[in-house]
mmCIF entry with sequence, helices, sheets and N, C-alpha, C, O atoms, coordinates in Angstrom:
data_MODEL
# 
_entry.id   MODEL 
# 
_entity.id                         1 
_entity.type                       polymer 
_entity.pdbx_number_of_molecules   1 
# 
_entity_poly.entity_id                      1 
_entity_poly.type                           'polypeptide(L)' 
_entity_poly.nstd_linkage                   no 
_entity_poly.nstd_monomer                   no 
_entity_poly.pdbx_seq_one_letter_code       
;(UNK)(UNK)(UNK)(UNK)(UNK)(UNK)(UNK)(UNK)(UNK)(UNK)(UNK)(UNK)(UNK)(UNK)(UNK)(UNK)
(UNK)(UNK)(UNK)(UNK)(UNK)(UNK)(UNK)(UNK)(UNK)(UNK)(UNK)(UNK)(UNK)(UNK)(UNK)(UNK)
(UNK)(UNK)(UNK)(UNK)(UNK)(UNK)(UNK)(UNK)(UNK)(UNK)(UNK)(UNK)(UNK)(UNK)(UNK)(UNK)
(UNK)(UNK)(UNK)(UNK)
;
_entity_poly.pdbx_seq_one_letter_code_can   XXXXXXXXXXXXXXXXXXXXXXXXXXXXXXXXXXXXXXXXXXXXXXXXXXXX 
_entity_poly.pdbx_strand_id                 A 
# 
loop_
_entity_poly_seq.entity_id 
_entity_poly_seq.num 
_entity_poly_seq.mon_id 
_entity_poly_seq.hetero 
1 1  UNK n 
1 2  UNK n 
1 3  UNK n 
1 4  UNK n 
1 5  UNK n 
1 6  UNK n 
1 7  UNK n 
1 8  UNK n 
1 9  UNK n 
1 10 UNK n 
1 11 UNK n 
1 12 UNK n 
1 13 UNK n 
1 14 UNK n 
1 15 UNK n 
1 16 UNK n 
1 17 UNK n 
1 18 UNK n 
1 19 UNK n 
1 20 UNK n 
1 21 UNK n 
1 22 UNK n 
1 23 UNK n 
1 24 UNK n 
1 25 UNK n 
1 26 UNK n 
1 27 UNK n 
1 28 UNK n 
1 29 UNK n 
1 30 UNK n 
1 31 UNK n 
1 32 UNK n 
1 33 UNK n 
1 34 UNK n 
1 35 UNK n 
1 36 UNK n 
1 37 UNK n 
1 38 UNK n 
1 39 UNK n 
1 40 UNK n 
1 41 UNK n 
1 42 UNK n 
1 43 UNK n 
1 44 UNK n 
1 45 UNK n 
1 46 UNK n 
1 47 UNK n 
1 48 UNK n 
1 49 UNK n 
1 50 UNK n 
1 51 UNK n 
1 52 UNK n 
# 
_struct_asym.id          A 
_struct_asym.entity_id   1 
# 
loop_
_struct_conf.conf_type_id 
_struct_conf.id 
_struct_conf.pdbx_PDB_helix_id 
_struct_conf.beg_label_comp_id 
_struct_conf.beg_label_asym_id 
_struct_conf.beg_label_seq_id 
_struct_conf.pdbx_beg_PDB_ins_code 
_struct_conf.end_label_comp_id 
_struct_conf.end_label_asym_id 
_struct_conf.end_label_seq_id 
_struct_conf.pdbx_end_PDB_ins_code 
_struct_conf.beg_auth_comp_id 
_struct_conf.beg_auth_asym_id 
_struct_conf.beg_auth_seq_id 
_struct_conf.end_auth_comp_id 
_struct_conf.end_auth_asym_id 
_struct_conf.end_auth_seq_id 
_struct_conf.pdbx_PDB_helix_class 
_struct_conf.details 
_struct_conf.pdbx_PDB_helix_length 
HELX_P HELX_P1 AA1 UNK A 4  ? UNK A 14 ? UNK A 4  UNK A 14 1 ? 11 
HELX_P HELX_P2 AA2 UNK A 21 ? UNK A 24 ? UNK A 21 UNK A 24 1 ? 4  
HELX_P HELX_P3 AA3 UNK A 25 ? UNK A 29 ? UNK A 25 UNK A 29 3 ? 5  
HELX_P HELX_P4 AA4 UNK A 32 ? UNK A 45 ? UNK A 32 UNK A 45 1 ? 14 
# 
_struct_conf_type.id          HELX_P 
_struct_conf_type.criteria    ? 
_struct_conf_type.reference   ? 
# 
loop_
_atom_site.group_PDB 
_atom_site.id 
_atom_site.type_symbol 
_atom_site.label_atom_id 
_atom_site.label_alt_id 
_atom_site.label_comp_id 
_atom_site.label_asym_id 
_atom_site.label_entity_id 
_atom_site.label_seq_id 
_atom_site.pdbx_PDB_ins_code 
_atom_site.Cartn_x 
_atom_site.Cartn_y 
_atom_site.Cartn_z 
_atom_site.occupancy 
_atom_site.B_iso_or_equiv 
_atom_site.pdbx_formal_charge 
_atom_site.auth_seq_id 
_atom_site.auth_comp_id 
_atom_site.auth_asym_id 
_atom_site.auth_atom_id 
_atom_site.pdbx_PDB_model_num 
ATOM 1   N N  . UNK A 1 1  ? 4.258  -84.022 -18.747 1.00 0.00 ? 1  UNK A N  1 
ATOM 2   C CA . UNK A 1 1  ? 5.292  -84.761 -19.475 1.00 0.00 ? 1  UNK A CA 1 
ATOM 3   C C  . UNK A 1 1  ? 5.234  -86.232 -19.087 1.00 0.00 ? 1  UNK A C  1 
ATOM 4   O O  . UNK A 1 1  ? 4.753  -86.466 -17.978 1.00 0.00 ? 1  UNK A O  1 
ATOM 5   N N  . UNK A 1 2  ? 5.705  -87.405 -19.928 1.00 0.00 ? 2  UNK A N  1 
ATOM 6   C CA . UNK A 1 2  ? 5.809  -88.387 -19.455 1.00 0.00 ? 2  UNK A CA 1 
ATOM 7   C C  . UNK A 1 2  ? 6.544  -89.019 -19.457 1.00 0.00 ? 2  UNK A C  1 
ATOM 8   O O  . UNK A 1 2  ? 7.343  -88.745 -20.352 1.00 0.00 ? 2  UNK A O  1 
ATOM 9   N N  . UNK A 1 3  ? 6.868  -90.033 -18.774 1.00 0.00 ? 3  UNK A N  1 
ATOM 10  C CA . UNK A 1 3  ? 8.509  -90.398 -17.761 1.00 0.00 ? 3  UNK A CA 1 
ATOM 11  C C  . UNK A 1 3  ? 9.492  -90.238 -19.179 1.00 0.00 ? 3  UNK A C  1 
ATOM 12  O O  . UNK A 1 3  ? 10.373 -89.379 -19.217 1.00 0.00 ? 3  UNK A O  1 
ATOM 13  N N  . UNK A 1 4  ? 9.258  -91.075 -20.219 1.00 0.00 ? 4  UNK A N  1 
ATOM 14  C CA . UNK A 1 4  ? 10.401 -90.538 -21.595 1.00 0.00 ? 4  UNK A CA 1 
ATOM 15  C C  . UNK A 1 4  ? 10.875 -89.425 -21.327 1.00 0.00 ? 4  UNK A C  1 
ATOM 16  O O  . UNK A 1 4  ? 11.888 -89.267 -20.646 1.00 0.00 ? 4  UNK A O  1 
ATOM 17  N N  . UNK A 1 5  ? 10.062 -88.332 -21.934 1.00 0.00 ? 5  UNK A N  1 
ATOM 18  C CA . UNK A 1 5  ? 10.495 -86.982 -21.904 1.00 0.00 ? 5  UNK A CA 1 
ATOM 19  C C  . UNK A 1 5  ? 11.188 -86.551 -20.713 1.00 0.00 ? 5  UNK A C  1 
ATOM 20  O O  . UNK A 1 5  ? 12.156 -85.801 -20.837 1.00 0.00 ? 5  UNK A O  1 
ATOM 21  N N  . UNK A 1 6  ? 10.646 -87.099 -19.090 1.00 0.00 ? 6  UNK A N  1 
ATOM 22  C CA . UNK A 1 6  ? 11.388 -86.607 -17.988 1.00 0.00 ? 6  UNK A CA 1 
ATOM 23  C C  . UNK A 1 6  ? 12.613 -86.830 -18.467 1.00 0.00 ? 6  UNK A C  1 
ATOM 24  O O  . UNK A 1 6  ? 13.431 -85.920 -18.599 1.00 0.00 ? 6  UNK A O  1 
ATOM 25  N N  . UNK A 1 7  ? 12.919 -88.432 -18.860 1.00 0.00 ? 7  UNK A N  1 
ATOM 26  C CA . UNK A 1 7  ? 14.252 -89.071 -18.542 1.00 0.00 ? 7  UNK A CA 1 
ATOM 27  C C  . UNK A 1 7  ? 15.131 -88.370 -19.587 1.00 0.00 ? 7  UNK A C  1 
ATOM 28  O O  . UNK A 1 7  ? 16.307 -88.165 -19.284 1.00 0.00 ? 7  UNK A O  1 
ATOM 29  N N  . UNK A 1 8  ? 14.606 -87.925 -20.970 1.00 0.00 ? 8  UNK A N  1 
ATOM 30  C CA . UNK A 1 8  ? 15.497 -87.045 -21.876 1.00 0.00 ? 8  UNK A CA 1 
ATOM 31  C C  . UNK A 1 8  ? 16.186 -85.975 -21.033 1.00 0.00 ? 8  UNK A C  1 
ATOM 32  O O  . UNK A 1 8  ? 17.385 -85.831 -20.798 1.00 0.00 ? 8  UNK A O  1 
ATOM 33  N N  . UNK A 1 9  ? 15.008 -85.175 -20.590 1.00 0.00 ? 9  UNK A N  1 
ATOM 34  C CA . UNK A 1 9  ? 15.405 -83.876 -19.669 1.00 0.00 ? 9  UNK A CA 1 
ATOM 35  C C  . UNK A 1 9  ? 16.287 -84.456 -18.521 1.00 0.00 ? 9  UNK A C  1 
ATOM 36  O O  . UNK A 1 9  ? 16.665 -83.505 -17.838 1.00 0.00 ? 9  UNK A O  1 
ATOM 37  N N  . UNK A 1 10 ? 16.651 -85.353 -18.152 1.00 0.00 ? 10 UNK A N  1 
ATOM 38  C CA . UNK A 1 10 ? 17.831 -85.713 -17.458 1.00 0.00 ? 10 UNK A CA 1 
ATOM 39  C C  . UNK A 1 10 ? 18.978 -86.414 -17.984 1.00 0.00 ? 10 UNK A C  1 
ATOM 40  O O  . UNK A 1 10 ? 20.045 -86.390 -17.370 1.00 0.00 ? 10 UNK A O  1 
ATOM 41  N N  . UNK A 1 11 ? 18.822 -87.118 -19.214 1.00 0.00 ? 11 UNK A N  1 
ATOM 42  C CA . UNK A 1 11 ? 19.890 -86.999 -19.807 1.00 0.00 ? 11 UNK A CA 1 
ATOM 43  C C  . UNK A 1 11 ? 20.790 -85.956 -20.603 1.00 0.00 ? 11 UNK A C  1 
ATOM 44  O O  . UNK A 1 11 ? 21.938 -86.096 -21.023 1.00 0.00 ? 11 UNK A O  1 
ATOM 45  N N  . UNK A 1 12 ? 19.781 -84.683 -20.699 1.00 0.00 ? 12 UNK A N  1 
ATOM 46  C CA . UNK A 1 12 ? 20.547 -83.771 -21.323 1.00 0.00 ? 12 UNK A CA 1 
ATOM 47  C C  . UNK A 1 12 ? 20.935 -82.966 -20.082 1.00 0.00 ? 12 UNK A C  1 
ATOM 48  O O  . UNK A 1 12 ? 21.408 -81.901 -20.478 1.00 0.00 ? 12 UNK A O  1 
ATOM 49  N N  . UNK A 1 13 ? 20.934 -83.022 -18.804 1.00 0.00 ? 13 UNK A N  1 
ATOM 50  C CA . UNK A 1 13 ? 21.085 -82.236 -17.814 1.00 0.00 ? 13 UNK A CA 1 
ATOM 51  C C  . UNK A 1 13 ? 22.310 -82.857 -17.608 1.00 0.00 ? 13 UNK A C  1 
ATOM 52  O O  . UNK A 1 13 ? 23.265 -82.122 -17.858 1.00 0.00 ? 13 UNK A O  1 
ATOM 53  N N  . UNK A 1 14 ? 22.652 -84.244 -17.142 1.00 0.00 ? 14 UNK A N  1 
ATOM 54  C CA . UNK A 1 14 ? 23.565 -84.988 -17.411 1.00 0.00 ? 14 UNK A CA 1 
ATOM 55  C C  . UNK A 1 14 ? 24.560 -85.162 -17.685 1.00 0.00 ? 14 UNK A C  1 
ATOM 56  O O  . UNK A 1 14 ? 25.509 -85.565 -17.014 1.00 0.00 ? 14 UNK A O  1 
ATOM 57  N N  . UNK A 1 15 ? 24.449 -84.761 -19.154 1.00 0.00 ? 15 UNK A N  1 
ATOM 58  C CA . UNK A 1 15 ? 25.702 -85.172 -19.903 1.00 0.00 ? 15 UNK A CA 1 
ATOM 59  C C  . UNK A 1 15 ? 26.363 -83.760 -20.137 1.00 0.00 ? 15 UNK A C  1 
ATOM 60  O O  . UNK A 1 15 ? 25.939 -82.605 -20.169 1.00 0.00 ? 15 UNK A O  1 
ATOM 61  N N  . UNK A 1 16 ? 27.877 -84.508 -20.323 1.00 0.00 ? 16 UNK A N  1 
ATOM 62  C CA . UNK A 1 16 ? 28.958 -83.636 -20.744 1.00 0.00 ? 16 UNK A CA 1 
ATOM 63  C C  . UNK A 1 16 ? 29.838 -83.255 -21.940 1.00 0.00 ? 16 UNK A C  1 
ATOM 64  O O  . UNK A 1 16 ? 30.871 -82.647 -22.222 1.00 0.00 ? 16 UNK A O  1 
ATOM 65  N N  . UNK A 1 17 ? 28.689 -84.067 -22.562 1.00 0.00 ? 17 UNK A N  1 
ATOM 66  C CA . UNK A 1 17 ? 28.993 -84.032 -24.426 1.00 0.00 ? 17 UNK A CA 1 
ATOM 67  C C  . UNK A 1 17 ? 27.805 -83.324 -25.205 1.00 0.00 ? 17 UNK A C  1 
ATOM 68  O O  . UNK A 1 17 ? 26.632 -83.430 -24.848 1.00 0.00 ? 17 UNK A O  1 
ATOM 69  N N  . UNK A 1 18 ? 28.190 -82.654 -26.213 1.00 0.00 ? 18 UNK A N  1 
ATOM 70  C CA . UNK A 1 18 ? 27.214 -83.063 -26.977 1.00 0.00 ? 18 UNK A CA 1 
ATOM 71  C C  . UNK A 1 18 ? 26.109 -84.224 -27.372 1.00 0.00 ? 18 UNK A C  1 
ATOM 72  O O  . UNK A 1 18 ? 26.453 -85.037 -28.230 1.00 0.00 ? 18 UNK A O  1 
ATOM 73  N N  . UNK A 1 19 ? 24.536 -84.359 -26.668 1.00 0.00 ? 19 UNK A N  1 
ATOM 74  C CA . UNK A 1 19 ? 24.359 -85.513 -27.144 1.00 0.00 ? 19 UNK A CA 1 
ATOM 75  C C  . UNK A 1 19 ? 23.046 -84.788 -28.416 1.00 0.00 ? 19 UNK A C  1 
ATOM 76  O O  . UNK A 1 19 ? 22.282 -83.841 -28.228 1.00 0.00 ? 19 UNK A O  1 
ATOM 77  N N  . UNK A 1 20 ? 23.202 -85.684 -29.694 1.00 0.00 ? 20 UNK A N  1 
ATOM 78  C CA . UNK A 1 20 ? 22.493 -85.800 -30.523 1.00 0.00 ? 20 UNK A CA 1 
ATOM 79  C C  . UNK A 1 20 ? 20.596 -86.574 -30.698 1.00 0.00 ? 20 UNK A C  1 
ATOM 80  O O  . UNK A 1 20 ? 20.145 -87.627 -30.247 1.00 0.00 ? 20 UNK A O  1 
ATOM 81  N N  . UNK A 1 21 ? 20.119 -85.795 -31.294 1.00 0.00 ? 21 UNK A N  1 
ATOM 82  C CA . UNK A 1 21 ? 18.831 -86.916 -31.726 1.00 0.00 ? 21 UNK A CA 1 
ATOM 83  C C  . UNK A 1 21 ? 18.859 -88.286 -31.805 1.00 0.00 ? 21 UNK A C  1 
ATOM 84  O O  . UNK A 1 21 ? 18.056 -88.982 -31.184 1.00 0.00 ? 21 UNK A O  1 
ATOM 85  N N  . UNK A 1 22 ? 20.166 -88.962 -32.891 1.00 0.00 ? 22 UNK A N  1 
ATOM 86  C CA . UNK A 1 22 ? 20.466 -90.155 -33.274 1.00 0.00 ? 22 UNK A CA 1 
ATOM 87  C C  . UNK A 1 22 ? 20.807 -90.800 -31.502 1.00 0.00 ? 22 UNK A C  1 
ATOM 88  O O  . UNK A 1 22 ? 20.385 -91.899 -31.141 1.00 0.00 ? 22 UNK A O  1 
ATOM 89  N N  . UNK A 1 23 ? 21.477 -90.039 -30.751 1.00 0.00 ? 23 UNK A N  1 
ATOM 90  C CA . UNK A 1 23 ? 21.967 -90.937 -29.384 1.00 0.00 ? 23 UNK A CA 1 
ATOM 91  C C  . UNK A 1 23 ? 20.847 -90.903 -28.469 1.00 0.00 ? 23 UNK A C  1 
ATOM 92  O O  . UNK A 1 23 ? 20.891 -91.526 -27.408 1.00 0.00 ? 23 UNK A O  1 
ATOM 93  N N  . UNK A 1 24 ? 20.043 -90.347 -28.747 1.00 0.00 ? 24 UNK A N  1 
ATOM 94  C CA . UNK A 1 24 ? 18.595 -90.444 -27.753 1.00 0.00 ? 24 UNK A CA 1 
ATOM 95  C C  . UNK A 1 24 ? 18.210 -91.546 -28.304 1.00 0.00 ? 24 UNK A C  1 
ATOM 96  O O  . UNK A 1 24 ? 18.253 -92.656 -27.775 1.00 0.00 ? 24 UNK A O  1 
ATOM 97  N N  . UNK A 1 25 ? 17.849 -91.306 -29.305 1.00 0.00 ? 25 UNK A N  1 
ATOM 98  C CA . UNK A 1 25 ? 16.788 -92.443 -30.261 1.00 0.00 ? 25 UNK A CA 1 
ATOM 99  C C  . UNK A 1 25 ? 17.432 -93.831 -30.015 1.00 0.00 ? 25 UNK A C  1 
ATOM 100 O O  . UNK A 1 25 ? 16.723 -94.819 -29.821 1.00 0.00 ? 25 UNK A O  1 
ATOM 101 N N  . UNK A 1 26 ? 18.734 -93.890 -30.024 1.00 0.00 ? 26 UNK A N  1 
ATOM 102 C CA . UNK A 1 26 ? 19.315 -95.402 -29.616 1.00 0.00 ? 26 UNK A CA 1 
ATOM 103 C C  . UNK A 1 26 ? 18.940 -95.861 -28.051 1.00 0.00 ? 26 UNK A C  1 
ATOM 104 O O  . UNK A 1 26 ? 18.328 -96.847 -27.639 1.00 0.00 ? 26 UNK A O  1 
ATOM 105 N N  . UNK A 1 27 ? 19.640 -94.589 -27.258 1.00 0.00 ? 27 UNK A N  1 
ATOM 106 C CA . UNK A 1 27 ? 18.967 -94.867 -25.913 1.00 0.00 ? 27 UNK A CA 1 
ATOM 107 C C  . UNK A 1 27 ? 18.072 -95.670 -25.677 1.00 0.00 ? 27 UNK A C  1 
ATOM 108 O O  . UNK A 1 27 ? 17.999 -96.841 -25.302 1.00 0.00 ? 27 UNK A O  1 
ATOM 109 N N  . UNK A 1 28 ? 17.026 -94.437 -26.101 1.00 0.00 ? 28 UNK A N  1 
ATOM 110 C CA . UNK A 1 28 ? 15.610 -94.716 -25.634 1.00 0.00 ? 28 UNK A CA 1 
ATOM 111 C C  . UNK A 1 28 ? 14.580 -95.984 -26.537 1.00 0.00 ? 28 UNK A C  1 
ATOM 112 O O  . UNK A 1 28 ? 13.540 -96.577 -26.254 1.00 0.00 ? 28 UNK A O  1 
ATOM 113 N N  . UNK A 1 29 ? 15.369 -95.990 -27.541 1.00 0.00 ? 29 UNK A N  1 
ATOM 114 C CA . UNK A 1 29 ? 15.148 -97.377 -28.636 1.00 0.00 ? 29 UNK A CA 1 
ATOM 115 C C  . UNK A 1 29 ? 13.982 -96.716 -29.324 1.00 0.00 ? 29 UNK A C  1 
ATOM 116 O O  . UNK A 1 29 ? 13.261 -97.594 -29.799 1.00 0.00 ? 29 UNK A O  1 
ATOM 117 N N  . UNK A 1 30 ? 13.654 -95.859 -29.491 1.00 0.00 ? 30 UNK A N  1 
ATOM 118 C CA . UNK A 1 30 ? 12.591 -95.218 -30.564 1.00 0.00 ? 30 UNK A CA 1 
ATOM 119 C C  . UNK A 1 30 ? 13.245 -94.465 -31.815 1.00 0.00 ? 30 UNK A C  1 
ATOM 120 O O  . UNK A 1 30 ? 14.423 -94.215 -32.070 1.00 0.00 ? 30 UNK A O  1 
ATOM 121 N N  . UNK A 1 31 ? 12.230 -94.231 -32.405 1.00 0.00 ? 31 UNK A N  1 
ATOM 122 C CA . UNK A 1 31 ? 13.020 -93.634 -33.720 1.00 0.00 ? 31 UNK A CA 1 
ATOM 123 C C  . UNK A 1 31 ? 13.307 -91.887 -33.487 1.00 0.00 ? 31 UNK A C  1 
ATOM 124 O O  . UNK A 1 31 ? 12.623 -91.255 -32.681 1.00 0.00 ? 31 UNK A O  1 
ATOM 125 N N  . UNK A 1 32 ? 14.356 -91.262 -34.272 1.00 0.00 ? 32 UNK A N  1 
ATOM 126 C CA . UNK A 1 32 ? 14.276 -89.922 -34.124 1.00 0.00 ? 32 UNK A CA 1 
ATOM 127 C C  . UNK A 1 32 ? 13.344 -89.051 -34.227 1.00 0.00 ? 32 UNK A C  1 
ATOM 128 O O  . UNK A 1 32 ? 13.295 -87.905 -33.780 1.00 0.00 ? 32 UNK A O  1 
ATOM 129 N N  . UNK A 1 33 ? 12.075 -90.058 -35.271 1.00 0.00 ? 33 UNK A N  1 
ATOM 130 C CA . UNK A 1 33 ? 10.789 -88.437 -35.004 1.00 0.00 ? 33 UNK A CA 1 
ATOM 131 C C  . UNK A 1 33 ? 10.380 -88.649 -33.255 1.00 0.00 ? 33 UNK A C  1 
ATOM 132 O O  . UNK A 1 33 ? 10.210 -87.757 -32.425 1.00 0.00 ? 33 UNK A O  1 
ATOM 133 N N  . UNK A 1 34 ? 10.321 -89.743 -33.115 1.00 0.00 ? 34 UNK A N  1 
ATOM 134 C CA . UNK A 1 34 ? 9.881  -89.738 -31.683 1.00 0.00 ? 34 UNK A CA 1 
ATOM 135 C C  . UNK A 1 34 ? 10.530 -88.649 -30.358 1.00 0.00 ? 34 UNK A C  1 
ATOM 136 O O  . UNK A 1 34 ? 10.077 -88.160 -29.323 1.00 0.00 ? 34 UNK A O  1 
ATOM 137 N N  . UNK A 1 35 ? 11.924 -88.631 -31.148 1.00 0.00 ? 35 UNK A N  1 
ATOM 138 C CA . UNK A 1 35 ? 12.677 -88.045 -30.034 1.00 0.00 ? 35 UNK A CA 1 
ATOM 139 C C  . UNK A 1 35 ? 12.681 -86.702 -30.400 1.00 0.00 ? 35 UNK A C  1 
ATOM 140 O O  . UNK A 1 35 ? 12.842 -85.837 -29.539 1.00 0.00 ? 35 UNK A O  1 
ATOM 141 N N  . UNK A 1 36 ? 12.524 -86.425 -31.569 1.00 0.00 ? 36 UNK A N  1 
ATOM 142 C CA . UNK A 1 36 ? 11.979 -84.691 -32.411 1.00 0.00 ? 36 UNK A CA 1 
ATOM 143 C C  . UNK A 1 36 ? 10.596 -84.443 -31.003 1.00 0.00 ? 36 UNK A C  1 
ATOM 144 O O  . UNK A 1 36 ? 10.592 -83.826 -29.938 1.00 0.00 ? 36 UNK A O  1 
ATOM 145 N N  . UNK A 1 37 ? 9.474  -85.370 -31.808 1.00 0.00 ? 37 UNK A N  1 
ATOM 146 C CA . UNK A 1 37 ? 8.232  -84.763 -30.962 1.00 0.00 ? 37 UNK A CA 1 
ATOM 147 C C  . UNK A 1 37 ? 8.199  -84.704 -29.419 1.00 0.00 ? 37 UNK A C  1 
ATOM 148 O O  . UNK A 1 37 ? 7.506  -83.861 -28.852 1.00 0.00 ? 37 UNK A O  1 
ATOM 149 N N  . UNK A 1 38 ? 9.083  -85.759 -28.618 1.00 0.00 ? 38 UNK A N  1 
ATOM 150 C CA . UNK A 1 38 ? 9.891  -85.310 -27.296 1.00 0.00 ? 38 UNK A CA 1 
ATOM 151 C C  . UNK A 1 38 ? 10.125 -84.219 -27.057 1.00 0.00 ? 38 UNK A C  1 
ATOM 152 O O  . UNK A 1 38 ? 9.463  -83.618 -26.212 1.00 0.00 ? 38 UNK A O  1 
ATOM 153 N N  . UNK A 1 39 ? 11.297 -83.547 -27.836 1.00 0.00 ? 39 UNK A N  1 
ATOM 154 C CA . UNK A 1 39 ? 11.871 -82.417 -27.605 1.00 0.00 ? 39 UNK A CA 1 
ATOM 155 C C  . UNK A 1 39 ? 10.970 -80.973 -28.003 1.00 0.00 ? 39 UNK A C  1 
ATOM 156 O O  . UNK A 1 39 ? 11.362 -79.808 -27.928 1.00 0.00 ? 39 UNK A O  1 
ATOM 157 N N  . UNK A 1 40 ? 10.211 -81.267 -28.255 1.00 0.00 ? 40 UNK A N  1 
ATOM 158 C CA . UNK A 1 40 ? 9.078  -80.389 -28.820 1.00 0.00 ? 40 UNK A CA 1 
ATOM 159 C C  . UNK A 1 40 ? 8.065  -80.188 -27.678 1.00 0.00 ? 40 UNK A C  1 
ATOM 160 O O  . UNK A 1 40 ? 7.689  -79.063 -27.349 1.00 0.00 ? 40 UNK A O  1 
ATOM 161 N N  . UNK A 1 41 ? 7.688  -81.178 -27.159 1.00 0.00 ? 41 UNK A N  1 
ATOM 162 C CA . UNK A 1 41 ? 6.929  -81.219 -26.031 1.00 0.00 ? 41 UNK A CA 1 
ATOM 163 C C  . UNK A 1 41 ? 7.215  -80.198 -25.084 1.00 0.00 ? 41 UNK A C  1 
ATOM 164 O O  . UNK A 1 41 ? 6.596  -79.189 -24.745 1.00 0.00 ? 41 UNK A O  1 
ATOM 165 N N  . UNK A 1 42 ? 8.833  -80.939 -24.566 1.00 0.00 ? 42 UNK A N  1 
ATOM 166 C CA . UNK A 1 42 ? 9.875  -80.202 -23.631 1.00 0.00 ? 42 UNK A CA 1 
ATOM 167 C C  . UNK A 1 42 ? 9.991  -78.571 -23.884 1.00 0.00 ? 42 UNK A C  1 
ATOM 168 O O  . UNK A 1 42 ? 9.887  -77.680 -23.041 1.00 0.00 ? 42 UNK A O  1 
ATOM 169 N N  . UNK A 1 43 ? 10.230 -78.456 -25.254 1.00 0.00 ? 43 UNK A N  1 
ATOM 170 C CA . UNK A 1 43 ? 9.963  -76.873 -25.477 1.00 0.00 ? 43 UNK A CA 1 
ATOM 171 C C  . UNK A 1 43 ? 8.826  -76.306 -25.403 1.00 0.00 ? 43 UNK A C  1 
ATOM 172 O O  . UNK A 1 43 ? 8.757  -75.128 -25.755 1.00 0.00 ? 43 UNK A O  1 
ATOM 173 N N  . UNK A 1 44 ? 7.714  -76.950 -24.955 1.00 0.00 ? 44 UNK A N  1 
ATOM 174 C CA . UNK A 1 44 ? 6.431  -76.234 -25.360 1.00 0.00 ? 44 UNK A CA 1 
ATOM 175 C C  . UNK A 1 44 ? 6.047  -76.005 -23.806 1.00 0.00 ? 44 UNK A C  1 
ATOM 176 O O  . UNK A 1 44 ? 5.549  -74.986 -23.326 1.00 0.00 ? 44 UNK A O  1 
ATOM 177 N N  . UNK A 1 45 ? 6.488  -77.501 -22.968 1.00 0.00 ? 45 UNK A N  1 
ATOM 178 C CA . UNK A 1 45 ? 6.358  -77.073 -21.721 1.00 0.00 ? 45 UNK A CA 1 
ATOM 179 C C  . UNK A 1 45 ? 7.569  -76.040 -20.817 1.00 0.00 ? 45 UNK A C  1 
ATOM 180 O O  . UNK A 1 45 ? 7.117  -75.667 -19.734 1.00 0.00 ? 45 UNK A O  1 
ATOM 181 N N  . UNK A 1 46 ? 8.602  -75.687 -21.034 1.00 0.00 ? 46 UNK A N  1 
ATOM 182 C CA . UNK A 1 46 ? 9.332  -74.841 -20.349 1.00 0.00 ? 46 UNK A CA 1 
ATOM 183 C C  . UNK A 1 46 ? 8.887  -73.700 -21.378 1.00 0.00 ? 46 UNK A C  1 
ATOM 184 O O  . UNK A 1 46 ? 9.706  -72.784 -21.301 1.00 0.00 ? 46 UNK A O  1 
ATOM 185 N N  . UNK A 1 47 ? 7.992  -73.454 -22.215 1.00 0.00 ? 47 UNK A N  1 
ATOM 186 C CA . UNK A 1 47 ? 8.135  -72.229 -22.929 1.00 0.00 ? 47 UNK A CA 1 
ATOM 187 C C  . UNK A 1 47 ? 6.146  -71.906 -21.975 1.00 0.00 ? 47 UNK A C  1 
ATOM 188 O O  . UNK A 1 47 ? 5.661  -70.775 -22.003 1.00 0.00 ? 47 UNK A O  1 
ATOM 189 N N  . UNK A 1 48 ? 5.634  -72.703 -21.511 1.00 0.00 ? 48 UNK A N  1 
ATOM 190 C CA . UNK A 1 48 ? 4.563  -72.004 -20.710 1.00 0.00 ? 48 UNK A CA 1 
ATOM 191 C C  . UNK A 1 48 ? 5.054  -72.279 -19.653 1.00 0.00 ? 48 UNK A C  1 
ATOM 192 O O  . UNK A 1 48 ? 4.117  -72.082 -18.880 1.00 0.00 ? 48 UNK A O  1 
ATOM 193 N N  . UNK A 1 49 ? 6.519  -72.850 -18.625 1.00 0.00 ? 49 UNK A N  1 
ATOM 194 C CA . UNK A 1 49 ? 7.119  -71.708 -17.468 1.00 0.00 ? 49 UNK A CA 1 
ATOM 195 C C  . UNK A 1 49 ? 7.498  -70.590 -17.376 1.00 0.00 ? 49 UNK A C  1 
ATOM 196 O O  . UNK A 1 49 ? 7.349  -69.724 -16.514 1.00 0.00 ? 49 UNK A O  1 
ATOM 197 N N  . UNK A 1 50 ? 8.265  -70.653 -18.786 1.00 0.00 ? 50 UNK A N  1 
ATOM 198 C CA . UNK A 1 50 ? 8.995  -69.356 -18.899 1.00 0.00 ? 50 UNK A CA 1 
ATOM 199 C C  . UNK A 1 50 ? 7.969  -68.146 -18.743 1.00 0.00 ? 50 UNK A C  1 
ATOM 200 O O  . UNK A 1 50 ? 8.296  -67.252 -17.963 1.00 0.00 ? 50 UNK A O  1 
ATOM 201 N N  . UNK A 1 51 ? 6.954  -68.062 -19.311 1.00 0.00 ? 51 UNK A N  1 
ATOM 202 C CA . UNK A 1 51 ? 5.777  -67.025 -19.812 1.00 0.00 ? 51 UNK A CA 1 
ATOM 203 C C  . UNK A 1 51 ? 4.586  -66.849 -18.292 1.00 0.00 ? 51 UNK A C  1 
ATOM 204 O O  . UNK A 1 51 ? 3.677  -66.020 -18.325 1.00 0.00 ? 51 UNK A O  1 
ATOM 205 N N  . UNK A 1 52 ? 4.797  -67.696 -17.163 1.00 0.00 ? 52 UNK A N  1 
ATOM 206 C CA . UNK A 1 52 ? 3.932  -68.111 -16.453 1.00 0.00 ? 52 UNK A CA 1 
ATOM 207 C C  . UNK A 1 52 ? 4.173  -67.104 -15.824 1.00 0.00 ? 52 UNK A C  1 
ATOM 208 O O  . UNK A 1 52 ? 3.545  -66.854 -14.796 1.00 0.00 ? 52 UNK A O  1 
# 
């Protein structure tokens, strides 16, 4: 993963709201596909822990 994606995975660990695509994407100042293919990553890598 790279530091982006870490820092998502700690902002959603984080927080105590609902946070959305649109509030990443502002965050992180990229657009929402960016933060789609982020979160995709993130699922692809805890989905070969899960299976490990």
């Amino acid at each position: 993963m790279n530091k982006r994606t870490k820092d998502i995975v700690g902002e959603l660990l984080k927080a105590d709201k609902t946070v959305t695509i649109s509030d990443l994407a502002v965050r992180f100042k990229v657009s929402e596909r960016t933060i789609r293919n982020d979160l995709n990553s993130i699922n692809d890598w805890l989905g070969k822990i899960i299976s490990a």
